[in-house]
Phi, psi and omega in degrees: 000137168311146187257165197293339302218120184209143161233105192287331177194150190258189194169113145298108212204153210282161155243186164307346181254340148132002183297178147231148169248199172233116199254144187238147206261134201252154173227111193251132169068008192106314172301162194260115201249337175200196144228127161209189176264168179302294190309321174285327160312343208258313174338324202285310203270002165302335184256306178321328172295328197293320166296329195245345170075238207295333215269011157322149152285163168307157166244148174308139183295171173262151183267147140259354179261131173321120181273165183278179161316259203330309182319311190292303179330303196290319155335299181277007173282304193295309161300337176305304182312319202273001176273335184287330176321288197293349149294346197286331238273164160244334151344257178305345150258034144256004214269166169267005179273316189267007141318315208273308191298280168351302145348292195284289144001288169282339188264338170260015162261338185269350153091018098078347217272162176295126185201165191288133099194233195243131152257124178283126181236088139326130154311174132316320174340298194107359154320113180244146209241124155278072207279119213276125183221182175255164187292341195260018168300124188279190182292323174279334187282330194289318164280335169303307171299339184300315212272359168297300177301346192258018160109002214258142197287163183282318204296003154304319215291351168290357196258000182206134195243171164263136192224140171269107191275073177299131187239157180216147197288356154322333204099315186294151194234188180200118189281147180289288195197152180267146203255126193281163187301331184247040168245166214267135197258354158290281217329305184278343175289306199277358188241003179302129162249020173258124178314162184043060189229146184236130219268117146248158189257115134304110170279188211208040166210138174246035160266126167300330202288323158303001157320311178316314200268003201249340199286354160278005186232136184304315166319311175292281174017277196305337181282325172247328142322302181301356183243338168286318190307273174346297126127179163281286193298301200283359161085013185281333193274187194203089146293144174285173180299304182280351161271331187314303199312304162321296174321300196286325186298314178295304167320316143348304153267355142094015171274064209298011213229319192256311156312333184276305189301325148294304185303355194254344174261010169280140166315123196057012166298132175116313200285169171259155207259078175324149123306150181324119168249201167239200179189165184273329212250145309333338211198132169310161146078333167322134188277158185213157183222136186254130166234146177228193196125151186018061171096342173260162159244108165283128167225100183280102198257158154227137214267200210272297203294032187073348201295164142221179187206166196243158159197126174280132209219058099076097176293347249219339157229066203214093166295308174178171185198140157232156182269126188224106163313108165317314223280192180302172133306131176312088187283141198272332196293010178220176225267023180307125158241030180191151157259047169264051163244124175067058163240139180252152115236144165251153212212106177282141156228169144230147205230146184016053158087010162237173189261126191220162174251126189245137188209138185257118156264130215189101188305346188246018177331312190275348158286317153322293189293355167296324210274309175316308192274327152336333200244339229228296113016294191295303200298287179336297160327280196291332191284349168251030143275341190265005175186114183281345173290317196276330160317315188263005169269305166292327155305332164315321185285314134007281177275340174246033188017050144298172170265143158254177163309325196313304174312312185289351189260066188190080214254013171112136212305323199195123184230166185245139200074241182238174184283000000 
């Protein structure tokens, strides 16, 4: 599936030869992820061809001529595209040319050098694990040492991701963003601007059902105790008064087997929690808090005279959605770093033979739209496991870069104003 990937905005900059070049601020996930020049982008993708040849997306072409305004534009419309393209493809993002380039890249916009040290990962717990890694370690090897140390087996290690975590002193938390394999998660530790934010351990699917495939290995066990517990405290599930009751009892007795097994019949087990946002629905300007999990997006609005009331939202009538920037263009020389401010996503559904627009406002647009494709992914999966014709229909498709649904529920990571 295509990745968040926008470059919201370019800059000029003088060169060494007395020239100017244009340098563009690439942004993943909301975040500021790298800087680079046109050429090295062109670079990138001359060795990604020598590997993968036509199946590339196209690249912008080179101008010889000094580009106008529209030109320059289009340029950074067209490379923002072919970088969200060329992820889509997982061959190549999985490759190590495009691992290495990306690698160099992020240590050399955050300045960066390679060196030995311990990095902090949380637990669910609240454990915190000191991992000895290099600064230039992406997010998956940095997850590989975690899940070594804790014993969790590898053929796992997809059921659970690193996430940039805001904690706050209440207890209550807030996820930022999932962190992609090949990002450097010091990197992103050191550029966050948001306080208190922590390197964490997570899983990373939201069918509960998948519980099932993690429960022969202890590790995974324990991993997923720590995290109902978690919660639990943190108010994400929505227990009755008499499972709460249950619940503090097993805990006690230290029956992490019966617990887990109760907690999957708890409300919103599994799901993941926003922060307070607004919404359009019923009445502009309404407050809303989103849980999303096992195939829905749950919304508990509270309307202006205080009452509140949920609406459930069926991925299964979730046409497509996008994340749309409110606000200016950005100046990058100063110290803004993420567009999570004045961010939307809207999302068409359909309900009794109509088309309706549901629409969030949220700083955490982009991690929503993750949890979505994500849930969207997960569906894909399981019906070609439940039918082999259809598995080999999405690969057909795939290898002859049609679009599936998976592609088609995206209508691109980031567009600026309204539609």
């Amino acid at each position: 599936m295509k990745m968040h990937f926008c470059i919201p905005v370019s800059q000029q900059r003088p060169d060494a030869l007395g020239g100017r070049y244009v340098l563009y601020s690439v942004y993943l996930d909301g975040f500021l992820f790298c800087k680079v020049r046109y050429s090295q982008l062109h670079r990138w993708h001359e060795q990604l061809r020598r590997v993968f040849g036509n199946s590339l997306p196209p690249f912008p072409p080179k101008y010889y001529l000094a580009m106008t305004a529209s030109m320059a534009e289009q340029r950074r419309d067209q490379l923002e595209r072919y970088l969200q393209n060329v992820t889509a493809d997982p061959r190549v993002a999985r490759s190590d040319v495009f691992t290495e380039f990306l690698t160099l890249v992020q240590m050399h916009t955050s300045n960066i050098p390679t060196k030995k040290t311990a990095l902090p990962v949380f637990l669910p717990n609240g454990r915190r694990m000191n991992v000895e890694v290099l600064t230039s370690d992406t997010a998956e090897r940095v997850l590989e040492v975690v899940a070594h140390r804790l014993g969790l087996y590898p053929e796992l290690l997809g059921y659970f991701g690193l996430f940039l975590i805001r904690c706050f002193p209440e207890g209550k938390l807030s996820v930022v963003k999932k962190l992609a394999d090949f990002e450097l998660p010091f990197a992103s530790l050191q550029a966050s601007e948001e306080e208190d934010c922590r390197i964490g351990l997570r899983k990373w699917y939201l069918d509960p059902a998948l519980d099932s495939v993690l429960m022969d290995c202890r590790a995974a066990g324990d991993l997923l105790y720590m995290q109902a517990v978690q919660d639990l405290e943190i108010e994400w599930v929505k227990p009755t008064q008499a499972q709460r009751e249950e619940l503090k009892a097993l805990r006690e007795k230290e029956n992490q087997t019966k617990f887990l097994e109760l907690s999957r019949e708890v409300r919103h087990y599994g799901y993941i929690q926003l922060d307070p946002c607004t919404c359009n629905q019923p009445e502009p300007a309404c407050g809303a808090v989103l849980s999303i999990g096992n195939n829905e997006v749950n919304c508990c609005v509270t309307l202006p005279d205080g009452q509140t009331q949920d609406v459930t939202f069926q991925m299964s009538r979730v046409k497509c959605w996008q994340v749309t920037f409110l606000g200016s263009l950005l100046d990058t020389d100063g110290p803004q770093r993420t567009l999570n401010q004045n961010l939307e996503l809207r999302f068409q559904y359909s309900e009794d033979s109509r088309q309706q627009w549901f629409v969030v406002y949220t700083k955490q647009a982009f991690f929503l739209s993750s949890c979505l494709k994500k849930m969207v992914s997960e569906k894909l999966v399981k019906l070609a496991e439940e039918n082999p014709e259809m598995k080999n229909y999405f690969n057909f498709l795939r290898k002859s870069n049609m679009k599936t649904a998976e592609d088609g529920c995206v209508w691109g990571t980031l567009t600026e104003g309204g539609l």
